[in-house]
C-alpha positions as CSV (number, residue, x, y, z in Angstrom):
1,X,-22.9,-82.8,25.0
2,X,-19.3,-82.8,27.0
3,X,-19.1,-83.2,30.7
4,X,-16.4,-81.8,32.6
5,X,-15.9,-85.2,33.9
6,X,-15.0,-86.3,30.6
7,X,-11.6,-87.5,29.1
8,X,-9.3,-85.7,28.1
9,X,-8.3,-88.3,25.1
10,X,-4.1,-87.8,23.9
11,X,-3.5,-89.7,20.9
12,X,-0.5,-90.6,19.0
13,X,1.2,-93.2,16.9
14,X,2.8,-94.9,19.8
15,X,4.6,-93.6,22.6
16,X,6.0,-90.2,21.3
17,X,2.2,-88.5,22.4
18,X,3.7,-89.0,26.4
19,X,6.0,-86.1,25.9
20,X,3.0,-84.0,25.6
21,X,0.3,-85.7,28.2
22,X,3.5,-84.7,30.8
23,X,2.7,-80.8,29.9
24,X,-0.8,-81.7,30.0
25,X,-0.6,-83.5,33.5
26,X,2.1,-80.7,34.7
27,X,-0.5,-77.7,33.5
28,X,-4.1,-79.7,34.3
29,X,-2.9,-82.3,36.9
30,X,-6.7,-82.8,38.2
31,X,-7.9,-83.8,34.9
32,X,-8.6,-87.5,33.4
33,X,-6.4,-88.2,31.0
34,X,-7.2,-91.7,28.2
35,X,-3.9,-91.6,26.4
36,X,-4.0,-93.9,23.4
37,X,-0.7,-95.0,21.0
38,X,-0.8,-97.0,17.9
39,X,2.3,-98.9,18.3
40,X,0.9,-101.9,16.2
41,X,0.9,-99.5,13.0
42,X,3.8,-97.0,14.1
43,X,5.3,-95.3,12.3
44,X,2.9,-93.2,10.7
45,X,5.8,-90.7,9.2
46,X,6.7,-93.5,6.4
47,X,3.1,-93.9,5.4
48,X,0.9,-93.0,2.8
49,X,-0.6,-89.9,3.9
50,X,-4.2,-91.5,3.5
51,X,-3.3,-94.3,5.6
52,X,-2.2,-91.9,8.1
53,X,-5.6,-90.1,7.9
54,X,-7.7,-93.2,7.6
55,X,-5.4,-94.3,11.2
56,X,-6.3,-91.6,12.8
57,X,-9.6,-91.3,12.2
58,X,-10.1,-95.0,13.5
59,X,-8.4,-94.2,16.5
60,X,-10.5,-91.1,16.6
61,X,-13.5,-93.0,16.6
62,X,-12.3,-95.7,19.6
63,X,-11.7,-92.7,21.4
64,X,-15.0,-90.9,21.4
65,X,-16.9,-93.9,22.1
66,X,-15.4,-93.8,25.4
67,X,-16.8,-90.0,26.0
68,X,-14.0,-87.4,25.3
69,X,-14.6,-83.5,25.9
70,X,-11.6,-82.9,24.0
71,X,-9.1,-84.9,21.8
72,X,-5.3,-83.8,21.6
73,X,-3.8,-85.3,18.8
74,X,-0.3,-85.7,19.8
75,X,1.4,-86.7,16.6
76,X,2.5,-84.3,14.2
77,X,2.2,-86.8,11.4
78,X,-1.6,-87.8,12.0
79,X,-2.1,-83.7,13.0
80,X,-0.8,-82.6,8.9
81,X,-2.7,-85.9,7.7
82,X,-5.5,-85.8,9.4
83,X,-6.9,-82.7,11.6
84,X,-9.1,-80.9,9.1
85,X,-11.0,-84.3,8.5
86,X,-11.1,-84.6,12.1
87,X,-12.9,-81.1,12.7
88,X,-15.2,-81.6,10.3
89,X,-16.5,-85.1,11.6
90,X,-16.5,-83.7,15.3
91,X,-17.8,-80.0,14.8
92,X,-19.3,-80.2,18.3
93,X,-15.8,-81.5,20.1
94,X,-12.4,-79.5,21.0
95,X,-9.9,-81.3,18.6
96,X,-6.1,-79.8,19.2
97,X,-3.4,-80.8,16.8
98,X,0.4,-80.3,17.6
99,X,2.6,-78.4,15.4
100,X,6.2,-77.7,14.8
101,X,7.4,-75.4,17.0
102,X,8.8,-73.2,14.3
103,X,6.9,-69.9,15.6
104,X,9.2,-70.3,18.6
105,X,12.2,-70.5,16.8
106,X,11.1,-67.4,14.8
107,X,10.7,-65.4,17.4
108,X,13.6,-66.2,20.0
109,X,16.1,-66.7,17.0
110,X,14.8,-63.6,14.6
111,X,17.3,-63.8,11.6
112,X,19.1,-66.8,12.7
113,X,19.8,-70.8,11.5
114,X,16.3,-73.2,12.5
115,X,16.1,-76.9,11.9
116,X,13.4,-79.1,12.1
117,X,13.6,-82.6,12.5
118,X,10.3,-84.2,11.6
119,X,8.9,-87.6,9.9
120,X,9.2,-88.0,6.1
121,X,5.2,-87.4,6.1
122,X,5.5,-83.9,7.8
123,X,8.0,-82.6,6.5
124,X,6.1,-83.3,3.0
125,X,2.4,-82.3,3.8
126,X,0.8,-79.1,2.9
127,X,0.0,-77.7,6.5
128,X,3.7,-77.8,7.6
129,X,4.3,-76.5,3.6
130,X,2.0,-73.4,4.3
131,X,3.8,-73.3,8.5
132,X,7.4,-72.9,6.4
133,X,6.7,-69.9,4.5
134,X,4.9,-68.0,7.3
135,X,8.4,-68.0,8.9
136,X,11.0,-68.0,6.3
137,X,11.6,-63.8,6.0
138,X,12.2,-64.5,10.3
139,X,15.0,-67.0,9.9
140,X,17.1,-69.6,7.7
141,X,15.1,-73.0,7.9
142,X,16.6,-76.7,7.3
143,X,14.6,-79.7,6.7
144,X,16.2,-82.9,8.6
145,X,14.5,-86.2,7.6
146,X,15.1,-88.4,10.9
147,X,13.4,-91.8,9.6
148,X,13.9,-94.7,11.9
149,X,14.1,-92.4,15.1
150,X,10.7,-93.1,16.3
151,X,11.0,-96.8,16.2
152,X,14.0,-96.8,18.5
153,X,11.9,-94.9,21.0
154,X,9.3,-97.3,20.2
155,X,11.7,-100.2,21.3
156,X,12.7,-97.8,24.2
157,X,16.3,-96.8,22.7
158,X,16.0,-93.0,22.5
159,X,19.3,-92.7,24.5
160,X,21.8,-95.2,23.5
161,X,24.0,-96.1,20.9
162,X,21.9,-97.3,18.3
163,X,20.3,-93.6,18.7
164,X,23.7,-92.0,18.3
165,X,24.8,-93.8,15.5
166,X,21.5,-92.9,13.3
167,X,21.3,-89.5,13.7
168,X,25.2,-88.5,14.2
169,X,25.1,-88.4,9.8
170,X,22.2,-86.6,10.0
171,X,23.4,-84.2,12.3
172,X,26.9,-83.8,11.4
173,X,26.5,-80.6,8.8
174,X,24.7,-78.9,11.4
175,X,26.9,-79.1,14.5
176,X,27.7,-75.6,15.7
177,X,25.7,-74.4,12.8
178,X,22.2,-74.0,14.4
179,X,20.6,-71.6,16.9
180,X,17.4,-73.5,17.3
181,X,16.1,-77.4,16.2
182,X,12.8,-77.6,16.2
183,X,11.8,-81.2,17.4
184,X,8.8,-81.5,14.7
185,X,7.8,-85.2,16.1
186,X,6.2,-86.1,19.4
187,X,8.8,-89.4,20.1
188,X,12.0,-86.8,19.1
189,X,11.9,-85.0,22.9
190,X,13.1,-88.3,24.2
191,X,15.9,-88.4,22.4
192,X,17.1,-84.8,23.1
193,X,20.0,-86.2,25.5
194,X,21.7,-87.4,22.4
195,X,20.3,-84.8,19.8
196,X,22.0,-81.6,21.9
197,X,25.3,-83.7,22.2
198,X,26.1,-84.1,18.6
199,X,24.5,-80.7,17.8
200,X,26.9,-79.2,19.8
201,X,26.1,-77.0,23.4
202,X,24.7,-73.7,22.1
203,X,21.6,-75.3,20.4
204,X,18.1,-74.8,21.6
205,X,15.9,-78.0,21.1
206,X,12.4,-76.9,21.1
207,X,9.0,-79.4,20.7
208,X,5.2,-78.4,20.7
209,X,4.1,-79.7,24.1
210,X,3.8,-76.9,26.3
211,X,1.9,-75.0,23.5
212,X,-0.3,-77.6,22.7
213,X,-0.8,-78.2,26.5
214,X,-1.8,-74.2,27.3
215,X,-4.3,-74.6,23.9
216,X,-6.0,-77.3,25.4
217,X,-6.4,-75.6,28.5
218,X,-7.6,-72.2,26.8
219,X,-10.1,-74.2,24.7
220,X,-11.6,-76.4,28.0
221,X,-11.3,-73.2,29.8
222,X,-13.4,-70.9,27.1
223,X,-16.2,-73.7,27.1
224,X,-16.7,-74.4,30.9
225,X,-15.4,-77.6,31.0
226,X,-12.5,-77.6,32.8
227,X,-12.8,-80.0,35.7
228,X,-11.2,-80.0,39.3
229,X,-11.0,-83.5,40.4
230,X,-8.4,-86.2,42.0
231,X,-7.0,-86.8,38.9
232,X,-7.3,-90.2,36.7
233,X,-4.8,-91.1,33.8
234,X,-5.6,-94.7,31.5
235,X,-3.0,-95.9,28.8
236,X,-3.9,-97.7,26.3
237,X,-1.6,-99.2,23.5
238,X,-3.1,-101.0,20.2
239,X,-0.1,-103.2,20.5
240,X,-2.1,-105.1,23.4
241,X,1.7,-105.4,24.8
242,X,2.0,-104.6,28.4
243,X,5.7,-103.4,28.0
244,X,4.2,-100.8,26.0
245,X,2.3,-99.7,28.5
246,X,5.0,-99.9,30.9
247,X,7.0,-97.9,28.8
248,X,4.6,-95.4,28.3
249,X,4.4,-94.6,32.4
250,X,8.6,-94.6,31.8
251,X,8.4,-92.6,29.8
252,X,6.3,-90.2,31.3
253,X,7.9,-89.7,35.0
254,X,11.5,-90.1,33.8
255,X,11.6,-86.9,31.3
């Protein structure tokens, strides 16, 4: 049975999860937060899809021991790998998964030219397959494949020249050509610096974090287990590095 007290446990596959504990902290600052990143096996979005899932549910696992009221799975690769497995093996828990924010894009950009920029493994799976098609009569949608993007974040790069010069040939057919890009991978919001400068000025970068962060609060809410305390927030990186960790709390004030 969950306490209020509880954890709030944020997981990801290294540091990208931070860009959506900040719109959990900014929405339920009183909360305890036990962020976890995988940064010994990131990146998930060039893996196997069942070493993804079998990731995740390990983490999973770590994570509950430690007395969670709800688990946020703050990795869109682990979320389309992993999140039915992980409802059925915790029927009794709140599990959120983050999603592209392509409904957004849909509705602010009806008709209009949407990209999203996600891992190899997203872009691939069935649940972002079946989140396409829901949305393609609404607007014109592009697939960008943006692999080696997360581990420059990882290595704390997202704004810098390395960054630049990887996605510029990415980007380059779609500069002035998009209303919307759809940030469809929890370590792409800290790279949006350089994303909206070689996209051009009139593009909208959107990301999953504030929606994912007002569904956690309608689930704790609808269940009673919201909790008004001093606030508490733990990091923990699998990497056992403590630049990671410093990183992390970077990351997490600076954007």
């Amino acid at each position: 049975m969950s306490s209020r007290t509880d954890y709030i446990a944020v997981f990801d596959s290294g540091v990208g999860g931070i860009s959506v504990l900040r719109e959990l902290v900014k929405l339920m600052p009183q909360e305890r937060y036990l962020y976890f990143g995988d940064s010994a096996n990131a990146p998930y979005g060039t893996r196997p899809t069942s070493e993804v899932r079998a990731l995740t549910l390990a983490a999973a696992e770590r994570l509950m021991a430690r007395g969670c009221k709800a688990l946020v799975v703050a990795c869109n690769t682990a979320t389309a790998a992993a999140i039915i497995d992980l409802r059925a093996k915790y029927p009794d828990r709140i599990i959120i998964g983050i999603e592209p924010a392509l409904k957004v894009a849909a509705d602010h950009f009806p008709g209009g030219e949407v990209g999203v920029m996600a891992t190899p493994v997203t872009l691939r799976e069935e649940k972002f397959d079946v989140l396409l098609h829901r949305f393609t009569d609404a607007c014109t949608v592009h697939k960008i494949p943006a692999p080696g993007l997360v581990e420059l974040v990882e290595s704390g790069l997202a704004v810098s020249e390395d960054a630049e010069e990887l996605l510029r040939p990415l980007l380059a057919p779609y500069r002035d050509r998009l209303d919307a890009l759809v940030l469809g991978c929890t370590h792409y919001p800290f790279a949006a610096p350089v994303i909206g400068k070689l996209l051009g000025g009139h593009t909208a970068l959107l990301d999953g974090g504030p929606g994912t962060a007002r569904q956690t609060k309608r689930r704790l809410e609808a269940e009673g287990l919201l909790f008004d305390g001093p606030g508490e927030l733990l990091i923990e990186n699998s990497s056992g590095s403590q630049e990671m960790i410093e990183l992390c709390r970077k990351l997490l004030v600076e954007h």
